[in-house]
N, C-alpha and C positions, 0 to 999 in steps of 0.2 A: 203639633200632631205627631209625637217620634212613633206613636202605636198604630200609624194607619197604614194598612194593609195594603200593598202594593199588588193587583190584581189583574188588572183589566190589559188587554194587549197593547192597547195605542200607547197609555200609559209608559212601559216596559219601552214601547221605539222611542217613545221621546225622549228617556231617561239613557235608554243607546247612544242616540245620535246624540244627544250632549256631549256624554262623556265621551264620546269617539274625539268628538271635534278639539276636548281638551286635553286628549293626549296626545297632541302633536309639540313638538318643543317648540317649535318656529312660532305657532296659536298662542303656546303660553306666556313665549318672553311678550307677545302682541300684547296679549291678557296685560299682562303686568306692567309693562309700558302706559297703558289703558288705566292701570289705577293710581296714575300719579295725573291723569284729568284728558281732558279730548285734544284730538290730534290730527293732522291730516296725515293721510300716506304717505308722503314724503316724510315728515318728520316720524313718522313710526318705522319706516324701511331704514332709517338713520339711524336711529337709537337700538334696532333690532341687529341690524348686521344683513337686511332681505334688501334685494334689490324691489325698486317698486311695484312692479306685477306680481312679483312672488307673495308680497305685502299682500296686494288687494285680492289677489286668490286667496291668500287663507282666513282676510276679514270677512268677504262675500260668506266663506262656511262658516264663520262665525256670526256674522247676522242670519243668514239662514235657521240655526238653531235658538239663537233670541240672546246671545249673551252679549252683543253690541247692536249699535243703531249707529246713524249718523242724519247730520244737517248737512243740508246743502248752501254752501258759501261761495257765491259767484259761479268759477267754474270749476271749484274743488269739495269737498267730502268731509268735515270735522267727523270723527268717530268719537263715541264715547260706551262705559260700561252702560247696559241695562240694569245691573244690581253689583250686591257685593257678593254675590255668590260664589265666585270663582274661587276670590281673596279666602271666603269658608273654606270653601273643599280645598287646597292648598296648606290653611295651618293645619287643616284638620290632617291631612295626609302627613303632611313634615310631623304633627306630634304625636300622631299612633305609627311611626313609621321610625322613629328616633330610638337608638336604641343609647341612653341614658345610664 
C-alpha cells in the first residue's frame, strides 16, 4: 500500500509515538540486541551497556508502542521483536541517508 494516504489523527499519534520511541539510542542498540532473538533484562542491560532499570524503562516504552512483547519465564521477562520493522526503518534510513 506505498499510495495510502495517511489522514486520520489517531493514525498520525500512532506513527509519533512509534518513532519517538525509536529515536532514543539506548531503545535502538535494545532494538538491535532484539534482532539477534529474545532476551531477558539482564542479558539485554549487558550487551547494551544500561544498567537493569534503565533497560526495563525503556522496554516498557517499547512495548507500550507495540514493537516488543515479552513471556513470562518463572520470575523473569524473555523479550522479543513484534516484527521486522524496525530492522526496515533502519536500512532504510542508513541507505537514503549514505552519502555514496
Amino acid at each position: 500500500m506505498p499510495n495510502e494516504r495517511i489522514n486520520q489523527h489517531e493514525d498520525i499519534e500512532r506513527i509519533t509515538a512509534l518513532l519517538r520511541a525509536m529515536a532514543d539510542p539506548s531503545r535502538l542498540r535494545l532494538l538491535q540486541a532484539l534482532d539477534q532473538g529474545e532476551a531477558c533484562v539482564g542479558e539485554l542491560a549487558q550487551s547494551t551497556g544500561l544498567s537493569n532499570a534503565n533497560a526495563s524503562k525503556h522496554l516498557s516504552v517499547l512495548r507500550q508502542v507495540g514493537l516488543v512483547a515479552y513471556t513470562r519465564m518463572g520470575n523473569s521477562k524473555s523479550f522479543a521483536l513484534t516484527s521486522t520493522l524496525v530492522s526496515e526503518v533502519c536500512r532504510t534510513v542508513i541507505r537514503t541517508t549514505r552519502s555514496d
